[in-house]
C-alpha positions as MATLAB code, in Angstrom:
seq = 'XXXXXXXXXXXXXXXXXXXXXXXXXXXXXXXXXXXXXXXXXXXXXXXXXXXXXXXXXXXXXXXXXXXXXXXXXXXXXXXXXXXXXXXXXXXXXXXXXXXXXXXXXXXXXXXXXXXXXXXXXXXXXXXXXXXXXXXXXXXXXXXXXXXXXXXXXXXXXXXXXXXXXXXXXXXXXXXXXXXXXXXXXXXXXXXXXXXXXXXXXXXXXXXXXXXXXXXXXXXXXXXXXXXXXXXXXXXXXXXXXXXXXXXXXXXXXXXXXXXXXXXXXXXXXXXXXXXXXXXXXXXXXXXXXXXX';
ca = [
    -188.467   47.620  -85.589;
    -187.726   51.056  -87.060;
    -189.746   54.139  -86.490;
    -193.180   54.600  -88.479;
    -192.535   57.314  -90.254;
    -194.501   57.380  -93.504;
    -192.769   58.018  -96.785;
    -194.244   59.396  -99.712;
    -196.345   56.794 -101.589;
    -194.418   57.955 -104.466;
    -191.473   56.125 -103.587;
    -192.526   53.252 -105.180;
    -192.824   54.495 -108.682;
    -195.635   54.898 -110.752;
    -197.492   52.877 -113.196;
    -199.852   54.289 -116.196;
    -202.784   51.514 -117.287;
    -202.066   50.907 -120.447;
    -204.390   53.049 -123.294;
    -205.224   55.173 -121.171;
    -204.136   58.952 -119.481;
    -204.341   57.138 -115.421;
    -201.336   56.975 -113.757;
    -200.597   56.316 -110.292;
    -198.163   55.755 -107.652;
    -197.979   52.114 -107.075;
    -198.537   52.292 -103.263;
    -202.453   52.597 -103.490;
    -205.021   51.475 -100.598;
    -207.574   49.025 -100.211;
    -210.624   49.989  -98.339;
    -212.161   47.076  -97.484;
    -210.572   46.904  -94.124;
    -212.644   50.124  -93.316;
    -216.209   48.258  -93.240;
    -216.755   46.252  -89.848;
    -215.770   42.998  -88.581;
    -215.665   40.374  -91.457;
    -216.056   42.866  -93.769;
    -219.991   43.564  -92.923;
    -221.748   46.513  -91.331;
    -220.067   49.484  -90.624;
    -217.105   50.716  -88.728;
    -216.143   50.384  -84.886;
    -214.913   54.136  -84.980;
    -216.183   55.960  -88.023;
    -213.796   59.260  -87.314;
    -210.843   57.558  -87.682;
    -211.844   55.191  -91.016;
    -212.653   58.853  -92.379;
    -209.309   59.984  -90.937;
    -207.445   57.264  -92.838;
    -208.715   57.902  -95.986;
    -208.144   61.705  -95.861;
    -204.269   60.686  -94.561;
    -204.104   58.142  -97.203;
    -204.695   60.714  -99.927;
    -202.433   63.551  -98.126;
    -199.768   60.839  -98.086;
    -199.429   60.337 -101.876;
    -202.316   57.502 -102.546;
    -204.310   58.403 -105.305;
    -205.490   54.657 -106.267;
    -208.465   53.292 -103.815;
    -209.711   50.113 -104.002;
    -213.256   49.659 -102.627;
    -216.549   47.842 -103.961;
    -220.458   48.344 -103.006;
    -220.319   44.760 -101.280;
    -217.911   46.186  -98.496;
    -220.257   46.221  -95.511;
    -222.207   46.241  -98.347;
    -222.341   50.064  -99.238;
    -220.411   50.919  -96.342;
    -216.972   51.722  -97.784;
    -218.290   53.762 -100.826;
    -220.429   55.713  -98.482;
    -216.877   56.712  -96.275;
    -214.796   57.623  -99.072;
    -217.231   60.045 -100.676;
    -217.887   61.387  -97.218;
    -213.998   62.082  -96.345;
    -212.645   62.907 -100.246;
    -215.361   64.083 -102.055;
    -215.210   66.365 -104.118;
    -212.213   64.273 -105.151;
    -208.579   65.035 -106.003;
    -208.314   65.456 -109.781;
    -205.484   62.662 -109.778;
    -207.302   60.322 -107.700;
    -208.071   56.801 -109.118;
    -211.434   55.059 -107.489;
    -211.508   51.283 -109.066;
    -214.218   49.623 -107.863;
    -215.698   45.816 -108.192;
    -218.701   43.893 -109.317;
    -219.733   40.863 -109.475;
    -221.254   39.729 -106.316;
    -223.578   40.937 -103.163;
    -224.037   39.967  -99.308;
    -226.696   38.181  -97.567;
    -228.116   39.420  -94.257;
    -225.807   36.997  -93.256;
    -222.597   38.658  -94.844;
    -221.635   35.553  -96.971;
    -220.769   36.392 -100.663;
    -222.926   35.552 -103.547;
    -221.470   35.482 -107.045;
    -223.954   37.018 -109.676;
    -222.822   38.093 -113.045;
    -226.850   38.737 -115.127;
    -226.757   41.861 -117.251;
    -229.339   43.639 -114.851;
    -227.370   42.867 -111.908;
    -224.186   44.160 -113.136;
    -225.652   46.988 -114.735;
    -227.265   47.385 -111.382;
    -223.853   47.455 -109.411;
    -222.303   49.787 -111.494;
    -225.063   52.257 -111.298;
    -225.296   51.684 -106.949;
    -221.641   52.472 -107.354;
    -221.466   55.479 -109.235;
    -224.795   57.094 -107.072;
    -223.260   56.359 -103.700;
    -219.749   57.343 -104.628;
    -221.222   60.745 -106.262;
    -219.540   60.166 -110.184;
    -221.302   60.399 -113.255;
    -218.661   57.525 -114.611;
    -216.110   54.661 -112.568;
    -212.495   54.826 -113.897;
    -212.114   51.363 -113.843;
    -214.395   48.645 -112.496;
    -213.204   45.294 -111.786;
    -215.166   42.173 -112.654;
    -214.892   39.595 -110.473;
    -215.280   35.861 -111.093;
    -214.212   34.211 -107.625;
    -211.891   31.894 -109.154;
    -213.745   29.838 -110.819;
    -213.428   28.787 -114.429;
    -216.868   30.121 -115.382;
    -217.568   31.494 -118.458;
    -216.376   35.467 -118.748;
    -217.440   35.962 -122.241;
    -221.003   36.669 -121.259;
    -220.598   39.083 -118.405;
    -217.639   40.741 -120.418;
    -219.940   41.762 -123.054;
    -221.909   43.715 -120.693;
    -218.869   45.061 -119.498;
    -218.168   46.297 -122.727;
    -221.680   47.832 -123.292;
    -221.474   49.716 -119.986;
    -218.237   51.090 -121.087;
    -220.087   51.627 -124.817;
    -222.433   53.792 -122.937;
    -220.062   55.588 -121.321;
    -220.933   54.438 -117.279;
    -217.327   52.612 -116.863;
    -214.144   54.060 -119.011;
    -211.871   51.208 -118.387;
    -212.211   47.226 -117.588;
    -210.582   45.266 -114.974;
    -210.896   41.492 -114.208;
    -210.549   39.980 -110.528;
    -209.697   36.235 -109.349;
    -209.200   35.034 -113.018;
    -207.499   32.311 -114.941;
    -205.137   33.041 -117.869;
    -207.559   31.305 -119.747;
    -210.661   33.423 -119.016;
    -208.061   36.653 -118.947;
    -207.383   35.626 -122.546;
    -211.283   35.463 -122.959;
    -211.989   38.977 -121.622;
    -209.017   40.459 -123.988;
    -210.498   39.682 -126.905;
    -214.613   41.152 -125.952;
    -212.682   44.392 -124.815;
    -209.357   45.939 -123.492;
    -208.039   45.035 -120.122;
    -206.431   47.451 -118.198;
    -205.588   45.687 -115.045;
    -205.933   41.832 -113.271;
    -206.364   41.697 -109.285;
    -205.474   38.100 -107.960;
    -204.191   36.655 -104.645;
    -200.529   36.722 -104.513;
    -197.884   37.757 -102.586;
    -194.089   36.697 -101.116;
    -195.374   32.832 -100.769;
    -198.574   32.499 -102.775;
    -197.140   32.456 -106.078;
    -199.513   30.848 -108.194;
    -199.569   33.435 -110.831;
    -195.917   34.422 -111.653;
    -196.217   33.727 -115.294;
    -199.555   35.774 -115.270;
    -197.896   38.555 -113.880;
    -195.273   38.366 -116.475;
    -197.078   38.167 -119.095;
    -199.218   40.935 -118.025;
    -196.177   42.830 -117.351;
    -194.790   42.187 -120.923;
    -198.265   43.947 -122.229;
    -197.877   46.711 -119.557;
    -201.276   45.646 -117.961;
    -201.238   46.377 -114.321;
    -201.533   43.709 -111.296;
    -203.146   44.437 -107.790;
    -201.897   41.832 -105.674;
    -204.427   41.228 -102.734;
    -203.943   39.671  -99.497;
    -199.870   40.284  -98.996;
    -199.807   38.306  -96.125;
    -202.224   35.521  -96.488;
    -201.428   31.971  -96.073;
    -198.078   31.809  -94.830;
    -196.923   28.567  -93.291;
    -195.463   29.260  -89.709;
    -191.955   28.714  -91.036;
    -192.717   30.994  -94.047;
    -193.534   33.559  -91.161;
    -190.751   32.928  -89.171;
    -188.033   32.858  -92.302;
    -189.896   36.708  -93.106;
    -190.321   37.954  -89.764;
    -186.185   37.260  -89.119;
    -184.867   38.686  -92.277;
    -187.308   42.011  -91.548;
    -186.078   42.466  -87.853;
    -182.293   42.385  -89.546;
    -183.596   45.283  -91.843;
    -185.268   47.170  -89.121;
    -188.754   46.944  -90.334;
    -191.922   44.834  -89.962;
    -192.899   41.860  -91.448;
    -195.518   43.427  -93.374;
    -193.637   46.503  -94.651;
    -191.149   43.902  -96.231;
    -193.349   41.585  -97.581;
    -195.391   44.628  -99.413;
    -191.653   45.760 -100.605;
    -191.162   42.545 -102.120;
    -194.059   42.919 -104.145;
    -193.158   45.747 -104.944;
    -189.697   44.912 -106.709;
    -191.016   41.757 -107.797;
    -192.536   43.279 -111.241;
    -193.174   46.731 -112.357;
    -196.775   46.303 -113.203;
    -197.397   45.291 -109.721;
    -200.223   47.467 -107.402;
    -200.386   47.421 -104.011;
    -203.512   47.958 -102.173;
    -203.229   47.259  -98.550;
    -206.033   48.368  -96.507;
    -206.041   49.470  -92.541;
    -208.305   50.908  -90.422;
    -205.749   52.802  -88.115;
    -203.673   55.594  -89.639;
    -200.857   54.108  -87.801;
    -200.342   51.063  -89.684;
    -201.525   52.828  -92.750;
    -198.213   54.967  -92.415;
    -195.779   51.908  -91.949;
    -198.127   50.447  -95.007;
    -196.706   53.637  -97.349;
    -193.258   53.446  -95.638;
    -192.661   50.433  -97.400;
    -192.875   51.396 -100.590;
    -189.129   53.336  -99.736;
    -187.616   50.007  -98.937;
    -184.791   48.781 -100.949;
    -183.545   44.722 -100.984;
    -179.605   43.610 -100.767;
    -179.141   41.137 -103.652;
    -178.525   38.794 -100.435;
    -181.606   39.983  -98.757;
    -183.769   39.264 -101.874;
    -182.277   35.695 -102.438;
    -183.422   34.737  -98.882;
    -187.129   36.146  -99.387;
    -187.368   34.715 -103.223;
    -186.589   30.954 -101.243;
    -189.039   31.441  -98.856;
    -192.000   30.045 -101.545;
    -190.185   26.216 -101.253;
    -189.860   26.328  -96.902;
    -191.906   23.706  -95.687;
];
């Protein structure tokens, strides 16, 4: 493995939502990581979740992805603590749609009040008078969109959200939410061998809406791993770094927003966005989908 040593988040280009003036540098971070274990209560070592977010920013992010359901409230409450007042450039996208139990399991909700609700819990403990973009999130189900997506669109009537984002969706149900109100962005589960949505991403891409690929490493197959974790020791870097790179040059509406909890693996996060693929080395990590 090669040193750590961060490079700019720029590196990986930027991407503007489409109808709109955001634009950020691909490379963002997800804060969800930051709340305690399984997501729920609040960090083991508070200092150094607010020390990651303040290095995050200094290192070129200016997209964070966090939601009021992280911890729940946890990870809003953090990032306005270490950034705010915040960087005029900095992009907060947020996501509603759901709420913990005192157990910490997730519980889909989509009424009017409760989304309303969300997005107003949002805003107060994040300290903005409006959310850039907030995501709604269905959980991958095929349930009907239409209904929340018209409250969506009233909240961003009103002025409380400026732009709309959709999360673990269907083409179907994104071709739902398109035509209650402009979509700026999709965030879905994909990454180097969980490509179930390569002809959403294109056709997103062909429309210039953006794609935040979650979980870059889950559900690799231990050949999957082992294919991955040769080809990144050749190259000098970790598994992780590469698999985020290939993301990365897969499309150019793609987002990243891997989250951390140590500044040192945020750092070889934004490293990989200056990694750059052999047509050789690209072939090999393209076949890895079909390894058994």
């Amino acid at each position: 493995m090669t040193s750590t040593q961060s490079l700019p988040a720029a590196a990986a280009g930027r991407f503007t939502f489409p109808g709109t003036a955001l634009s950020v540098n691909r490379m963002g971070y997800g804060a969800m990581q930051l709340a305690g274990q399984h997501v729920f209560g609040p960090p083991k070592d508070v200092d150094e979740a607010l020390a990651v977010l303040r290095e995050a920013v200094a290192l070129g992010v200016d997209h964070i992805d966090t939601s009021d359901f992280y911890g729940p409230h946890v990870t809003n409450r953090l990032i306005r603590e270490a950034l705010h007042p915040y960087p005029q450039e900095l992009v907060i996208v947020t996501k509603i749609g759901a709420w913990r139990d005192d157990k910490g399991d997730w519980i889909l909700e989509r009424s009017e009040d409760f989304l309303r609700q969300s997005v107003e819990d949002n805003l107060k403990r994040l300290g903005l008078q409006q959310m850039q973009i907030v995501n709604l999130r269905m959980g991958g189900r095929e349930d009907d969109i239409a209904t929340p997506m018209r409250v969506m669109r009233a909240l961003q009537e009103e002025g409380l959200i400026a732009h709309i984002g959709i999360s673990t969706v269907t083409m179907n149900q994104l071709a739902i939410a398109r035509d209650i109100a402009p979509i700026v962005c999709v965030q879905n589960h994909y990454n180097l061998v969980q490509r179930n949505d390569d002809a959403l991403i294109d056709a997103l891409a062909a429309d210039g809406i953006g794609y935040a690929a979650y979980f870059p490493l889950g559900g690799f197959n231990p050949l999957q791993s082992s294919g991955l974790s040769a080809i990144a020791a050749e190259m000098g870097f970790t598994p992780q770094q590469v698999a985020l790179a290939w993301l990365l040059a897969r499309a150019p509406n793609i987002l990243l927003i891997p989250g951390t909890s140590s500044r040192g693996h945020l750092r070889e996060n934004i490293a990989a966005a200056g990694i750059r693929f052999t047509a050789d080395q690209r072939a090999r990590l393209d076949a890895l989908v079909s390894a058994a």
